[in-house]
C-alpha positions in Angstrom: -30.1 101.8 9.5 -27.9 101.0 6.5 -29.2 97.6 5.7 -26.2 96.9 3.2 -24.0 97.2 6.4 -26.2 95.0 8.1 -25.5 92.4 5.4 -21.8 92.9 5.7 -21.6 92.7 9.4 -23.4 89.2 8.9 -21.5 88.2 5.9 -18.3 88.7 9.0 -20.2 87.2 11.7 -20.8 84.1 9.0 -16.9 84.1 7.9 -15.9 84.4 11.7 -18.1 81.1 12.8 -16.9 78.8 10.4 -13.1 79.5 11.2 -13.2 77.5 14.4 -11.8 80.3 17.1 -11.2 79.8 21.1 -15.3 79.6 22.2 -15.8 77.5 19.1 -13.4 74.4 20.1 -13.7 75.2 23.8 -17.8 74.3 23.8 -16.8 71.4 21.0 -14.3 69.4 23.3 -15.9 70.2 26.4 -19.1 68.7 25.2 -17.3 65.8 23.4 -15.8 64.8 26.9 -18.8 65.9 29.2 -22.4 66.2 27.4 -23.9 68.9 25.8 -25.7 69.7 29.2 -22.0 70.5 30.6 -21.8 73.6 28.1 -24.6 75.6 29.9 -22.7 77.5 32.6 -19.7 77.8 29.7 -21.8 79.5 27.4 -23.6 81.8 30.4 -20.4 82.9 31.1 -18.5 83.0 27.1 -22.2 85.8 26.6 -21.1 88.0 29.8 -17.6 88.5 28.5 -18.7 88.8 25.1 -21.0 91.7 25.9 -18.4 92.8 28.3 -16.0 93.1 25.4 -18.2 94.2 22.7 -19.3 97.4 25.3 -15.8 98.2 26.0 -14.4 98.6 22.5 -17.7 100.1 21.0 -17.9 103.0 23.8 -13.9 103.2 22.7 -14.5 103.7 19.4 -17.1 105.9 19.4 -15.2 107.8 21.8 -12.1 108.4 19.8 -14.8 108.0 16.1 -13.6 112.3 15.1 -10.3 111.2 15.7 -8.6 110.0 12.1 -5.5 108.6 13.9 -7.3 106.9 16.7 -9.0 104.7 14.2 -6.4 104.4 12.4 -4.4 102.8 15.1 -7.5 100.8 16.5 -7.6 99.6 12.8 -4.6 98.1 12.8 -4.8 96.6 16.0 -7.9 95.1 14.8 -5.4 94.1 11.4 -2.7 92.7 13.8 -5.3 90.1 15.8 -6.7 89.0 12.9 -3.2 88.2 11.2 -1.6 86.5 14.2 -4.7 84.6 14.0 -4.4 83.6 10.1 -0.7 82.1 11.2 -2.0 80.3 13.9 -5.1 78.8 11.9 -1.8 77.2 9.3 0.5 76.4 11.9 -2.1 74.5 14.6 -2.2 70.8 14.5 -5.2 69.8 16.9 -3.9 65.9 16.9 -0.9 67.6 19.1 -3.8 68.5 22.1 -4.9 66.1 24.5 -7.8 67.0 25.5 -7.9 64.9 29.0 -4.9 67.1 30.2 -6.2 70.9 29.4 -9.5 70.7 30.7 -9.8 69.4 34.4 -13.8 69.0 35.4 -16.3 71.2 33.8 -15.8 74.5 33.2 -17.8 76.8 34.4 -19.2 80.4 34.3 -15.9 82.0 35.2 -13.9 80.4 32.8 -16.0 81.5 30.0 -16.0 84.8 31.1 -11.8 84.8 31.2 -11.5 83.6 27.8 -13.3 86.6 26.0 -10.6 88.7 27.3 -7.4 86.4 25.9 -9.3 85.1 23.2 -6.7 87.1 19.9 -9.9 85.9 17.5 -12.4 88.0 19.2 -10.7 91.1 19.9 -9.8 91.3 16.0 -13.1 90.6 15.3 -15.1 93.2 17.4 -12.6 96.0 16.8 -12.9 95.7 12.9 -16.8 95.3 13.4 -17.0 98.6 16.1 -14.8 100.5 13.8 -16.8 99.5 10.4 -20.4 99.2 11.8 -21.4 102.0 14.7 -22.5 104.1 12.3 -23.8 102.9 9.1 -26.2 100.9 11.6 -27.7 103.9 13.5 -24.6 105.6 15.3 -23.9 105.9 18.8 -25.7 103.9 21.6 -28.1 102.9 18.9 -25.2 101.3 16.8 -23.0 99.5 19.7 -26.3 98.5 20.6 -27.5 97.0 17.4 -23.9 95.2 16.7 -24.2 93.7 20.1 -27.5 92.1 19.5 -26.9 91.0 16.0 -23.8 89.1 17.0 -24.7 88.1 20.5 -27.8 86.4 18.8 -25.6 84.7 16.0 -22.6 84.1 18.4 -24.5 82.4 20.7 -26.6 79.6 18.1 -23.5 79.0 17.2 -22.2 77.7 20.3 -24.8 76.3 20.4 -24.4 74.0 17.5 -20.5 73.9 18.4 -22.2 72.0 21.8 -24.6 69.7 19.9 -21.4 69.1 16.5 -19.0 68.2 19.8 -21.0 65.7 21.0 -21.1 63.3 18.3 -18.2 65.1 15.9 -14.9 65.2 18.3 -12.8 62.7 16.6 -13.1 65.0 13.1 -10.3 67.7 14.8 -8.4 65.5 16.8 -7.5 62.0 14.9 -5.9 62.2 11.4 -4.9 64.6 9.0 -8.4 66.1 8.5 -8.7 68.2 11.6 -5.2 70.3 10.1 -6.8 70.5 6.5 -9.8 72.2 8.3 -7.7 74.5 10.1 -5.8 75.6 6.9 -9.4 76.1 5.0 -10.0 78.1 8.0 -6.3 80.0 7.9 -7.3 80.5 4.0 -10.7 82.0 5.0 -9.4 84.1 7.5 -6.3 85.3 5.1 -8.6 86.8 2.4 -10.9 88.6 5.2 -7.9 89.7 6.1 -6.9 91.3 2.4 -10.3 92.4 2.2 -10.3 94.7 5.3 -6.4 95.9 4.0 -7.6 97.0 0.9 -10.6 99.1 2.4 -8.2 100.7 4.8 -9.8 102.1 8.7 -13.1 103.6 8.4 -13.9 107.2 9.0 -16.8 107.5 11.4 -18.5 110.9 11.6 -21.0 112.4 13.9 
């Protein structure tokens, strides 16, 4: 295992946490409004569409991994998400969402689920990691395998502390003009990972 990847694949996973994303907000409000306790059943189901995902594009990848053009394209797919996903960080003003009117009752195991498949975010994220990753850290099985534990382990402490921040931190995104400065620091973030991953073009995996 190429432990240098293994320290960029965190050094993503830390840059992707901090840019609040879909899951993120989602386990912040709903805990703001309901108790951290409320979040449990989210988060159950937010893991099984996570792994869900993560499986689908890593046996893709390594699929299509001797074909240049196939990563090429699921490179730039990956490039595409990620972009839409730096405008929408600028343009989002989270005083504009009322929370009382998006979220009826507590959400539950399904919901979670459902979001990992709509959530722009996420999809950028595990096609760039897939496509980077599989090999350097052990190829194969072995690589979707390790990805999916390394970020599964982060992702989830993170929602974690997205649960316990929402319970005593909601006001921060939705009164004032600090909750859209955040968002732009977050755009900002987002923006240079998104140079970064232009200027080291797709990656060629080889078996």
């Amino acid at each position: 295992m190429d432990t240098v990847a293994l320290g960029e694949l965190l050094t993503l996973l830390a840059i992707g946490l901090i840019t609040p994303g879909p899951n993120a907000l989602t386990c912040f409000a709903h805990s703001g409004m309901f108790g951290p306790k409320a979040n449990v059943k989210l988060i159950a189901g937010m893991v099984i569409g996570f792994v869900t995902v993560e499986l689908t594009v890593g046996l893709l990848v390594d699929a299509v991994s001797d074909s240049s053009t196939a990563m090429t394209v699921l490179h730039w797919i990956g490039m595409a998400f990620l972009g839409a996903m730096v405008v929408a960080m600028f343009r989002f003003d989270p005083t504009s969402v009322e929370v009382e009117k998006n979220i009826e009752g507590v959400l539950g195991i399904k919901v979670g689920i459902g979001m990992q498949f709509v959530n722009g975010k996420e999809w950028a994220f595990v096609i760039i990691m897939m496509s980077q990753f599989i090999e350097p850290l052990g190829g194969g099985m072995t690589g979707i395998a390790t990805i999916i534990f390394v970020t599964l382990t982060v992702c989830l402490g993170a929602m974690i502390l997205w649960t316990v921040a929402g319970a005593r931190l909601n006001h921060l995104f939705t009164e004032g003009p600090a909750g859209k400065r955040i968002f732009q620091v977050c755009g900002l973030l987002l923006g240079l990972l998104w140079v970064a991953f232009l200027v080291q073009g797709p990656a060629t995996i080889t078996s």
